[in-house]
C-alpha positions as CSV (number, residue, x, y, z in Angstrom):
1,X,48.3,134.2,125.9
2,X,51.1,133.0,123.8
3,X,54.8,134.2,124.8
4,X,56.6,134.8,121.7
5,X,60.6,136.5,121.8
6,X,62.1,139.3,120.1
7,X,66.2,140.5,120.2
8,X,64.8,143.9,118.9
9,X,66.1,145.4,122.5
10,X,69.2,145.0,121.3
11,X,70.0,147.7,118.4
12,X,71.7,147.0,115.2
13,X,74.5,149.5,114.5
14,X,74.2,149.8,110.3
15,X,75.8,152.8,108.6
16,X,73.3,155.4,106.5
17,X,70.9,154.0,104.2
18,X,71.8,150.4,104.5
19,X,69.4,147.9,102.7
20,X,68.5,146.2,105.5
21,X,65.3,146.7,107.4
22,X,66.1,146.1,110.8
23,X,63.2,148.2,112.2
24,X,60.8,146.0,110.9
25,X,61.7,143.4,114.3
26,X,60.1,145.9,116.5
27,X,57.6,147.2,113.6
28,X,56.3,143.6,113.5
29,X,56.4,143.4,117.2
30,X,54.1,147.1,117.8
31,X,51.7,145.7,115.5
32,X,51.1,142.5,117.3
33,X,51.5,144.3,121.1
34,X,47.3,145.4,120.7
35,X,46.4,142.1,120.6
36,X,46.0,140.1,124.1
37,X,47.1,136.2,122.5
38,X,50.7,137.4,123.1
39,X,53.3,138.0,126.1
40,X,56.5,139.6,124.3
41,X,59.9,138.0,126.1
42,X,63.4,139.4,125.3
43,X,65.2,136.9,123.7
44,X,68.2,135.8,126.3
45,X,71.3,135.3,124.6
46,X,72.4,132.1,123.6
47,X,75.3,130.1,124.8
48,X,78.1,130.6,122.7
49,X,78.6,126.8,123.1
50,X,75.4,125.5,122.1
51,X,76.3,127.9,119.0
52,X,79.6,125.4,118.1
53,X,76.8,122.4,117.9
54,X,76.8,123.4,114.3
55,X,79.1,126.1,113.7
56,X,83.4,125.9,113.7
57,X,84.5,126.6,116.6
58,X,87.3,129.4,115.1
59,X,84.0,131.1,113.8
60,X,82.3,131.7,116.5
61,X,85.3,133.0,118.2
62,X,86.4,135.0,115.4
63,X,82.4,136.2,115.4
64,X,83.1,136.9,119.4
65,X,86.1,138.9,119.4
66,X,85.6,140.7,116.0
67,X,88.1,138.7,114.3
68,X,85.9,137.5,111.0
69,X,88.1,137.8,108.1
70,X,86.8,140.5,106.0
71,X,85.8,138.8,103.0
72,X,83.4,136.9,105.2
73,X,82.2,139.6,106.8
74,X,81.8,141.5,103.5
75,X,79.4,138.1,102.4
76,X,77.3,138.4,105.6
77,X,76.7,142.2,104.7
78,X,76.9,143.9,108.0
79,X,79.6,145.8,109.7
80,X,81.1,143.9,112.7
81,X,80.2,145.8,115.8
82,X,79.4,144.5,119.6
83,X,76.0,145.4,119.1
84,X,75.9,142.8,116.1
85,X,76.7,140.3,118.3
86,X,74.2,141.2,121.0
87,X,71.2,141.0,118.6
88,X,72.4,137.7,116.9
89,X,73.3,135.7,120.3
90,X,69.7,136.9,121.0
91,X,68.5,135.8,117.8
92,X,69.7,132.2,118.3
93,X,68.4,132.6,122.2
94,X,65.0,133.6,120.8
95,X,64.7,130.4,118.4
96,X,66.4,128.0,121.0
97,X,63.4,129.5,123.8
98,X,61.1,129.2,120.7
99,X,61.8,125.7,120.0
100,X,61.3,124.8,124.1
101,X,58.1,126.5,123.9
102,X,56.9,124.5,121.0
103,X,57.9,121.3,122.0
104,X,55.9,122.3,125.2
105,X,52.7,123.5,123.6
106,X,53.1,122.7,120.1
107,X,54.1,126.2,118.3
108,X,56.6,128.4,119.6
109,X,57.4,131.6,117.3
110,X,61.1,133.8,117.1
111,X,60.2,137.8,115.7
112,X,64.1,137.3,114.8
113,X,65.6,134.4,113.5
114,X,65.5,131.8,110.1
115,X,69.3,133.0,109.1
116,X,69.1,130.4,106.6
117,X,72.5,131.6,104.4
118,X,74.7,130.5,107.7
119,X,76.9,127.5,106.9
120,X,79.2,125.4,109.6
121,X,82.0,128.0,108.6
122,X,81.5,131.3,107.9
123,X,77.8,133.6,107.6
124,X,76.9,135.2,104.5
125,X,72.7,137.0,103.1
126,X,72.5,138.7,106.6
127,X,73.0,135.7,108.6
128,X,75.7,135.1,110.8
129,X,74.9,131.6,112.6
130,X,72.4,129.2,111.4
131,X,69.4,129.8,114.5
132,X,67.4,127.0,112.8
133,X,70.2,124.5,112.0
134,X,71.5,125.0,116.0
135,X,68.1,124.3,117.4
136,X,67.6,121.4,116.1
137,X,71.1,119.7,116.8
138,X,71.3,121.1,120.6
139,X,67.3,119.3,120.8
140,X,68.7,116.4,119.0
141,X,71.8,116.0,121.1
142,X,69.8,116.3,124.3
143,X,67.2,113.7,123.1
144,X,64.6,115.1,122.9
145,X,63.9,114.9,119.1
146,X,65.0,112.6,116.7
147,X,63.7,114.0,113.2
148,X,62.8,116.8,111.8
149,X,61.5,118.8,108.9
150,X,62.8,122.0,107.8
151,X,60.2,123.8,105.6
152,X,61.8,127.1,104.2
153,X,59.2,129.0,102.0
154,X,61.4,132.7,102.2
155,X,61.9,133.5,98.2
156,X,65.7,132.8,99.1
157,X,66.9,129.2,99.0
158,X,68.2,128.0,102.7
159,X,71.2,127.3,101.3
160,X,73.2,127.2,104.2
161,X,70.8,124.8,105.9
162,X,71.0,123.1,103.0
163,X,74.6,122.3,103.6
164,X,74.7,121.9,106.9
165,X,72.7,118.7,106.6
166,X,72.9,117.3,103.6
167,X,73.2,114.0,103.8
168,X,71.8,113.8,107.5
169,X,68.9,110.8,107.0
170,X,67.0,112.4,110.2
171,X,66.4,116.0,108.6
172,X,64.1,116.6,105.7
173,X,65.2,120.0,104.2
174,X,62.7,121.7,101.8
175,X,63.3,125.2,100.3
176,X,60.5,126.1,98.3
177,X,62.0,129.6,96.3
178,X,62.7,132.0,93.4
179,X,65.3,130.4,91.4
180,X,66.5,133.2,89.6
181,X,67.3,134.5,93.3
182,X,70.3,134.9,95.6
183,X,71.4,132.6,96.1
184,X,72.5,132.3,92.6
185,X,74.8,129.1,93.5
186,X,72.3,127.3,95.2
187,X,73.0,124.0,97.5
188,X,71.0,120.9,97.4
189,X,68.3,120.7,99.9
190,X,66.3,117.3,100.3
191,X,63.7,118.9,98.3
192,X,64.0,122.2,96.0
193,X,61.2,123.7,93.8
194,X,62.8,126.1,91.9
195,X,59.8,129.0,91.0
196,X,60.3,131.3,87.9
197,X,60.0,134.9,88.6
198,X,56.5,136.8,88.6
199,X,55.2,133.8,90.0
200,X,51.7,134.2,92.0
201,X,50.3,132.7,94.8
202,X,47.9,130.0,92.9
203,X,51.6,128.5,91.5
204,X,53.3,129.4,95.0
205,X,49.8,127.3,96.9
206,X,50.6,124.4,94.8
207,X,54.0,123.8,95.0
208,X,53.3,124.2,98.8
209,X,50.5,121.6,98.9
210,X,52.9,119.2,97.0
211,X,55.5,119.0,99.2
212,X,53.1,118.5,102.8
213,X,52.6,114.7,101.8
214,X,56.3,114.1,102.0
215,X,56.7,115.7,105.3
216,X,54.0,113.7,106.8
217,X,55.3,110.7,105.5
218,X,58.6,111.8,106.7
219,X,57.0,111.4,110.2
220,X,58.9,114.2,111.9
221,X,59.1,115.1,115.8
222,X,59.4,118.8,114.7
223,X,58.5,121.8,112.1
224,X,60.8,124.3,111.5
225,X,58.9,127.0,109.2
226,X,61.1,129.6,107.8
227,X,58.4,131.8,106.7
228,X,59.7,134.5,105.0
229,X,57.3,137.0,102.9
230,X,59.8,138.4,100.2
231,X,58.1,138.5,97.0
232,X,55.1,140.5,98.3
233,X,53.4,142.6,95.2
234,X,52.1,145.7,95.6
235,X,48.5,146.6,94.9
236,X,49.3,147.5,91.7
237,X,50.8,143.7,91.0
238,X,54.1,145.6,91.0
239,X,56.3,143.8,93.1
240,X,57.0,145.4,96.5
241,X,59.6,143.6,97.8
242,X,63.2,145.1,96.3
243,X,64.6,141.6,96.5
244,X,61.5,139.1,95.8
245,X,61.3,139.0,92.2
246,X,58.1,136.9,93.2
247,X,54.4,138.4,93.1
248,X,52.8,137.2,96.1
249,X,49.6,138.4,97.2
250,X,48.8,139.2,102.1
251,X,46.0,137.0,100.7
252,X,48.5,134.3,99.3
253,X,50.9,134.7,102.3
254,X,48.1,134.4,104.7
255,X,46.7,131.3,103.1
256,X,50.1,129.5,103.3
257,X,50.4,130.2,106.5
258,X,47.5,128.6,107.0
259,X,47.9,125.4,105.4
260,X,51.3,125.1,107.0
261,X,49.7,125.5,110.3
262,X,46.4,123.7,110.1
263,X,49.1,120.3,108.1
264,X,51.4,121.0,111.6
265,X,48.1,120.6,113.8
266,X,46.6,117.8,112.0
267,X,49.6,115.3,111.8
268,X,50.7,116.2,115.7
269,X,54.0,117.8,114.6
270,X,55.5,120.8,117.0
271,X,55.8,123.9,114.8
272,X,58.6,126.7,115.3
273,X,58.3,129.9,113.5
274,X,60.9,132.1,112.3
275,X,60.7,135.3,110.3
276,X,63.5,135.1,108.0
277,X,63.6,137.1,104.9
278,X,61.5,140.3,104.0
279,X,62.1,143.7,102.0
280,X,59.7,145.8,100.7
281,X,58.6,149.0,100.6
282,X,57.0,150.2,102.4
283,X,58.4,148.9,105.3
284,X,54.9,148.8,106.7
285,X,53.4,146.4,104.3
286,X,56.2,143.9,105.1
287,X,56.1,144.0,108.5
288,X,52.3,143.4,108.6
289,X,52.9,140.3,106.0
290,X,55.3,139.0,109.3
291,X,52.6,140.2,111.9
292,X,50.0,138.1,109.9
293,X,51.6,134.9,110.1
294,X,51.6,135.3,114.0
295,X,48.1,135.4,114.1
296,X,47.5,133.3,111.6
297,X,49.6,131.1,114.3
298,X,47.4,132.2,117.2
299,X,44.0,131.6,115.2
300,X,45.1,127.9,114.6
301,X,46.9,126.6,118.1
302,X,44.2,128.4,120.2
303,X,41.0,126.5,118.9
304,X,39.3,124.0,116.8
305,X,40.7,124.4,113.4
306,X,37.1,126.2,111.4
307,X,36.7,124.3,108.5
308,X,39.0,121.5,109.0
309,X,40.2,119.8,105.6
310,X,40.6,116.0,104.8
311,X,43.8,114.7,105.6
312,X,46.5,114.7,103.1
């Protein structure tokens, strides 16, 4: 049984009819409960000084004490409230216990997390602190990793993470995502592929199995996998998601999963999964696209890979 953490226990205070889904964390989390590969762990809340690792010190206070300046807050798109800060401490806790668990047993999965749009001073896209960006420098300061590659497939370019460590030789960010998206100033990642809209997943497949050979090469101690499953189209190849402007297939997304995982396995690189980004309707069908990628998870770490490919 795999233990995987949630911060849905914590409630997010939103006024009426507010665009974002937040009851797709504990959607995602019934869906998986039938199954016996996981043990479900609230998400502890993380230490508001691993947090300033990454972040400005003044902005995590101001996040704290309900200070943020309300242009800022207005760019993160939530309401300040205590109960905001409860569920993103626990959001960073889960990832931080997420990336423990991987390095440990070589995946470790967040039903929270990837708040990719974070920079060092100020949140914006629904993301208040960078969960990714702060696991990986509270690792790297403690020595336990040296490297690592941040793989960010949501439709949305990390741009935050993008920031953060530009520049930084030991992280290899790549943001694979719609580029007529928000975003719409978009940072400079290590690696960005750009995808015109209505894209599909034999376009979205490749540009994923052209980046794999650079993170291999890249030699990394870690995976961070922003998953992500904006862009999902309906059966009707209308595009469910109200903020994908991509046309990916639960076939397509469960086939990237896949390769990510299997490429993880195969070159010996710990793999930590986040959800990050997802908004279609119905609510159900994105929250089963997140579910998937969890057992697409389980299916890989817990036996022989079934049909294993050549190496890249």
């Amino acid at each position: 049984m795999k233990r995987v953490w949630y911060c849905d226990h914590h409630p997010l205070p939103l006024p009426p009819g507010h665009r974002f889904p937040a009851e797709k964390y504990e959607l995602v989390r019934r869906m998986l409960a039938p199954s016996d590969a996981f043990e479900f762990t609230p998400a502890a809340a993380a230490d508001p000084e691993l947090i300033a690792s990454i972040h400005e010190r003044s902005y995590v206070l101001q996040v704290l004490e309900g200070a943020v300046p309300a242009a800022v807050m207005r760019r993160i798109g939530f309401p300040w409230s205590e109960g905001l800060v409860r569920r993103t401490m626990a959001s960073v806790g889960g990832t931080l216990q997420a990336t423990a668990e991987a390095l440990e047993t070589g995946w470790g999965g967040n039903l929270a997390g990837g708040t990719h749009h974070a920079f060092r001073d100020a949140g914006a896209g629904f993301c208040v602190f960078n969960d990714i960006a702060i696991a990986f420098e509270v690792n790297r300061a403690a020595g336990r990793i040296r490297r690592a590659a941040i793989l960010d497939l949501d439709v949305h370019q990390g741009d935050g993470t993008a920031a953060i460590f530009g520049g930084d030789p030991d992280v290899l960010t790549i943001s694979i995502h719609s580029q007529n998206n928000f975003p719409f100033h978009k940072q400079r990642s290590s690696i960005d592929i750009g995808l015109p809209d209505e894209v599909g997943d034999e376009a979205f497949l490749n540009a994923l199995a052209s980046v794999l050979p650079l993170i291999r090469d890249f030699r990394p101690d870690i995976v961070f996998y922003q998953s992500g499953v904006d862009g999902l189209a309906g059966v009707d190849g209308l595009a469910e998601d109200r903020l994908g402007r991509l046309a990916l297939t639960h076939n397509g997304l469960a086939e990237r999963d896949r390769t990510v995982f299997e490429f993880a396995r195969r070159i010996g690189a710990p793999i930590v999964v986040t959800m990050g980004g997802g908004y279609g309707e119905p609510i159900e069908s994105t929250a089963q696209a997140h579910a998937n990628t969890f057992r697409t998870a389980s299916e890989v770490f817990s036996g022989s890979i079934a049909g294993e490919r050549p190496s890249l």
